[in-house]
Backbone bond lengths (Angstrom), bond angles and torsions (degrees), N, CA, C in turn:
res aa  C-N    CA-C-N  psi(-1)  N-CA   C-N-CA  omega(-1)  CA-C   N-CA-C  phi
1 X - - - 1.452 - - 1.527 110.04 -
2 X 1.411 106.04 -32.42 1.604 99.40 -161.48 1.390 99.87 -94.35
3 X 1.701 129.42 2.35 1.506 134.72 -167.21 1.476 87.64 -82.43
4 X 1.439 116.31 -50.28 1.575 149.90 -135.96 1.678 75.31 -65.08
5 X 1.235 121.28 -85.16 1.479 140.28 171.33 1.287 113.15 -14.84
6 X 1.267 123.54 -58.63 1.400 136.93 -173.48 1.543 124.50 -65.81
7 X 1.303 100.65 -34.49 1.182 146.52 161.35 1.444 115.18 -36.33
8 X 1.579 106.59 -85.20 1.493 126.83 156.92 1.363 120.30 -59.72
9 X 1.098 122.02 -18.99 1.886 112.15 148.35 1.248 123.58 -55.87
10 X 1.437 89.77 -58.19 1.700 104.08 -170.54 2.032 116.04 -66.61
11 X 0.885 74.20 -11.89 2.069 99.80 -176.82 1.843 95.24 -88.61
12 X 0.966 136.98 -61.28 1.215 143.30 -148.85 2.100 88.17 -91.89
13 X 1.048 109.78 -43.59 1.832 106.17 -172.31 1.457 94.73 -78.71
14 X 1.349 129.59 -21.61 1.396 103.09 -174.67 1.923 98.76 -87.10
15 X 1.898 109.14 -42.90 1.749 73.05 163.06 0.884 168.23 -84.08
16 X 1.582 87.16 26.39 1.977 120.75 172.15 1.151 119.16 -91.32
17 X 1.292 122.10 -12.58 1.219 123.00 158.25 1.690 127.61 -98.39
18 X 1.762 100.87 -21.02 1.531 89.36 155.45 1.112 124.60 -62.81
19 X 1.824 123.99 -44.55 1.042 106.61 -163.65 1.236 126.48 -71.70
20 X 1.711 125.84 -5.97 1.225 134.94 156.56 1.263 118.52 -8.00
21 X 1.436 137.32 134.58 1.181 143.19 159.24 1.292 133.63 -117.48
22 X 1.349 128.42 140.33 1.501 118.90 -166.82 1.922 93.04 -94.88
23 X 1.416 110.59 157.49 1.313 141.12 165.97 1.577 108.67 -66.59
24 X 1.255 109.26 120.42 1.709 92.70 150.57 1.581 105.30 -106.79
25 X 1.471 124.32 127.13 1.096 103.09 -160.94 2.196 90.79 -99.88
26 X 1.684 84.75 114.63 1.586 81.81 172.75 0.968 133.55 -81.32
27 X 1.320 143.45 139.85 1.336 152.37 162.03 1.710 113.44 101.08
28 X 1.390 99.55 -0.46 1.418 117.44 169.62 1.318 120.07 -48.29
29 X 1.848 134.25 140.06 1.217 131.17 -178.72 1.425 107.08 -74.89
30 X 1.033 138.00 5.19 1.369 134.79 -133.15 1.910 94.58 -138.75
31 X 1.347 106.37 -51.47 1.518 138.08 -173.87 1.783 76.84 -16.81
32 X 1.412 119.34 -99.77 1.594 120.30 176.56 1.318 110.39 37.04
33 X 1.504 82.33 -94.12 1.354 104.70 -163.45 1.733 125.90 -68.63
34 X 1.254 111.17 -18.04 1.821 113.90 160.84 1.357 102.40 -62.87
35 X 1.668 84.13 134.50 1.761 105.23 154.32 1.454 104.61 -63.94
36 X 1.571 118.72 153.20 1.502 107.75 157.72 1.622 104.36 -97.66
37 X 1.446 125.58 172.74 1.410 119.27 -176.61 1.069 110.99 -60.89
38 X 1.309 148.08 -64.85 1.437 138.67 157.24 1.193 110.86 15.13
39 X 1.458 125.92 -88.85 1.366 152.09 162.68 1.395 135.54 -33.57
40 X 1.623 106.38 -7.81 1.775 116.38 -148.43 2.026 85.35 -104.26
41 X 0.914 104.27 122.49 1.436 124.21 -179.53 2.036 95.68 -79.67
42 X 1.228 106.63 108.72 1.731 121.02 165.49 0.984 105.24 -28.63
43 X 1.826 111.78 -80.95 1.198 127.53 -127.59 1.435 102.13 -80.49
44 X 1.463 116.75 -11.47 1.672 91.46 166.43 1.876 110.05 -94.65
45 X 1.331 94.26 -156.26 1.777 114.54 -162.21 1.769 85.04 -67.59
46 X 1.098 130.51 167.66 1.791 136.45 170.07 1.278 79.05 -160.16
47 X 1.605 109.13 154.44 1.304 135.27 150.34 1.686 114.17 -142.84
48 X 1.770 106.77 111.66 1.394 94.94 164.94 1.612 116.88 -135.49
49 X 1.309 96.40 168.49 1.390 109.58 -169.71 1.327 110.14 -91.69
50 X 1.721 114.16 123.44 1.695 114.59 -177.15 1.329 96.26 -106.97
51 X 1.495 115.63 143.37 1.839 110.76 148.05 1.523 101.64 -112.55
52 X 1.416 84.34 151.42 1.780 101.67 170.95 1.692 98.17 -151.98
53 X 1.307 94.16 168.00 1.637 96.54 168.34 1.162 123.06 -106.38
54 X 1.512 102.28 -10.10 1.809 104.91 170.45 1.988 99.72 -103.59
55 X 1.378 108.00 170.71 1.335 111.05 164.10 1.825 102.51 -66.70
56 X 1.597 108.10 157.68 1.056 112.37 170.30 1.630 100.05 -144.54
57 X 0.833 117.17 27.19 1.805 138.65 177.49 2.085 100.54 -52.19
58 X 1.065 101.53 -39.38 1.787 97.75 -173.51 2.331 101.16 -72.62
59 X 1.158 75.91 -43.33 2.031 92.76 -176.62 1.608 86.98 -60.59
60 X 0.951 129.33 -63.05 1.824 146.13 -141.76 2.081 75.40 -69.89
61 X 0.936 128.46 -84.64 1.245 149.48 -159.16 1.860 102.30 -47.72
62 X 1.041 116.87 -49.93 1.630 141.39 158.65 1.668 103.34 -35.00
63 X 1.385 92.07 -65.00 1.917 112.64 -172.17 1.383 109.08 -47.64
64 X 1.234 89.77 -61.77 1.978 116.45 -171.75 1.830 106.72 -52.33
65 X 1.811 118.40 -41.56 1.347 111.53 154.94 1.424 134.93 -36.89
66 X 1.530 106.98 -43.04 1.334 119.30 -173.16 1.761 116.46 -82.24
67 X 1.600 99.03 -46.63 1.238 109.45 -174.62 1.618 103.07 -120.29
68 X 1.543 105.47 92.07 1.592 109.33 -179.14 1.702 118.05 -74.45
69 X 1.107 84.26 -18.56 2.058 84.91 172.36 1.786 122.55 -89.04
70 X 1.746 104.09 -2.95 1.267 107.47 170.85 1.580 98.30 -90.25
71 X 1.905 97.41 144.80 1.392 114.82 154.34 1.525 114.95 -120.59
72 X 1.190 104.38 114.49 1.701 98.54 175.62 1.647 105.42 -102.39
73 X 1.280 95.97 140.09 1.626 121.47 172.83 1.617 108.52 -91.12
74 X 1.363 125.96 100.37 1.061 113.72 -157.16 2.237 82.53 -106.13
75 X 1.699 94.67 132.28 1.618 96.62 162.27 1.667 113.84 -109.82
76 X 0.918 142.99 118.31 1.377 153.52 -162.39 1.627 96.59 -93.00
77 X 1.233 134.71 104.08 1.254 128.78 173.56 1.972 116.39 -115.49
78 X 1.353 106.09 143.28 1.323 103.06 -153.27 1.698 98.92 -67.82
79 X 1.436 117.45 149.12 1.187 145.19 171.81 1.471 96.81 -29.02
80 X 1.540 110.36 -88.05 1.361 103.89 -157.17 1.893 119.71 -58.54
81 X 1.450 106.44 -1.94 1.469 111.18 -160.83 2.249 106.26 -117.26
82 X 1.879 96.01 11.88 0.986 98.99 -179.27 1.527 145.12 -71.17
83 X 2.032 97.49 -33.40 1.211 89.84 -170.48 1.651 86.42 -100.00
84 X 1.046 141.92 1.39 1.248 143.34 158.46 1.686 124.44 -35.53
85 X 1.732 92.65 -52.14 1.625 105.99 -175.74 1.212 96.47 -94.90
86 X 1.374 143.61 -42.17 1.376 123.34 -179.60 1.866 124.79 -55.61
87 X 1.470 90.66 -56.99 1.557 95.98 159.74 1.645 130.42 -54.03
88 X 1.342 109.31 8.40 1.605 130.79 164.09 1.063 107.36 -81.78
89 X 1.867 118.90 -78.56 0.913 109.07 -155.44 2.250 111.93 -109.02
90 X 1.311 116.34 41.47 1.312 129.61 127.79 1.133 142.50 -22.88
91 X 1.064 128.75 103.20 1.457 130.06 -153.52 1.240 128.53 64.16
92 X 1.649 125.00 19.86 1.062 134.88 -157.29 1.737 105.39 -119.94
93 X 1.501 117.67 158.07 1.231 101.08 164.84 1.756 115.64 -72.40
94 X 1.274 110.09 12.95 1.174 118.28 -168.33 2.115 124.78 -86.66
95 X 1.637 74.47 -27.22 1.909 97.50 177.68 1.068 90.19 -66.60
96 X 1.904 93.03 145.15 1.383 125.58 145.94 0.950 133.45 -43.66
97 X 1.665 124.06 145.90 1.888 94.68 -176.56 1.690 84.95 -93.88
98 X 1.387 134.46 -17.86 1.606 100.32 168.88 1.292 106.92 -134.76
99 X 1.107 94.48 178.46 1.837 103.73 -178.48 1.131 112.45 -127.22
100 X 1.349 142.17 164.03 1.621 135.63 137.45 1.687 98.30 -125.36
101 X 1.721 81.64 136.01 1.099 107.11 -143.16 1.915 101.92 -111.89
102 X 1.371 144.03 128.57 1.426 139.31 -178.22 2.044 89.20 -56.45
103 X 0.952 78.60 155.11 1.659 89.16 166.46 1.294 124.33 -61.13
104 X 1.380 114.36 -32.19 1.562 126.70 -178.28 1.200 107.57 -77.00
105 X 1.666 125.57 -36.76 1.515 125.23 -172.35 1.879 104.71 -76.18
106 X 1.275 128.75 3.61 1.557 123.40 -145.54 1.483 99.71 -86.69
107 X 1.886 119.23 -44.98 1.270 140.65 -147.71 1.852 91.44 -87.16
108 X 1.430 110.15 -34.55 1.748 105.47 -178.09 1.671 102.90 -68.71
109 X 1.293 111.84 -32.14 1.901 110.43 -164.09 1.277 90.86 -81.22
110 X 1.309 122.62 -56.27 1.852 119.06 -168.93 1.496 103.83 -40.68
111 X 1.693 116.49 -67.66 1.275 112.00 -172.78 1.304 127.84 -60.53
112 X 1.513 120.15 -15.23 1.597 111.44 163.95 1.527 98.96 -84.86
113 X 0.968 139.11 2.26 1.864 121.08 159.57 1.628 106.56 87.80
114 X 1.592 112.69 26.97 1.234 117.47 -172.72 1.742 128.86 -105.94
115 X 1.422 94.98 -8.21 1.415 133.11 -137.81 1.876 81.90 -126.85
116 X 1.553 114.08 123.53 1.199 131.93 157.85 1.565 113.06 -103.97
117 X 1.174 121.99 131.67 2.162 112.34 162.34 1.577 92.83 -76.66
118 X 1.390 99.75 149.41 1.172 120.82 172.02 2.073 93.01 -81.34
């Protein structure tokens, strides 16, 4: 029973972390100089910055098994104050390089052309 459970955590956080999406942050001074993932070489040190509005610390911890040279900076920003602050800092050197994103917020980022799939 309690595998069964564990199970369906671990099932439901990993497709919370697929559905993750990276930022392209457009029009950014900085944009240049990022690798895009395509491009991002493993085997050295990485550090990136995720927002979500829930913790994703169990996925993040999961990740970090697989890929020991990633560090993610995870910022947890509150629900109601999300697409508010993201749509701030957009195109900024200030964006995240990923997000996870509610399902409802996915179709507004794609169509402004801001929004990469991992």
């Amino acid at each position: 029973m309690n595998l069964a459970k564990n199970w369906k955590k671990l099932c439901l956080g990993s497709v919370a972390l697929l559905a993750t999406v990276t930022l392209v942050a457009c029009g950014s001074s900085t944009s240049s100089s990022k690798k895009s993932a395509g491009n991002a070489d493993l085997n050295k040190k990485q550090t990136i910055t995720l927002w979500s509005f829930t913790t994703m610390q169990p996925q993040i911890d999961e990740l970090k098994k697989e890929k020991p040279n990633l560090t993610i900076k995870q910022v947890v920003v509150p629900y109601a104050n999300f697409q508010t602050k993201l749509d701030s800092v957009l195109g900024t050197d200030k964006a995240p390089d990923m997000v996870a994103l509610d399902a409802g917020f996915v179709e507004k980022y794609v169509q402004s052309g801001k929004l990469t799939n991992l």
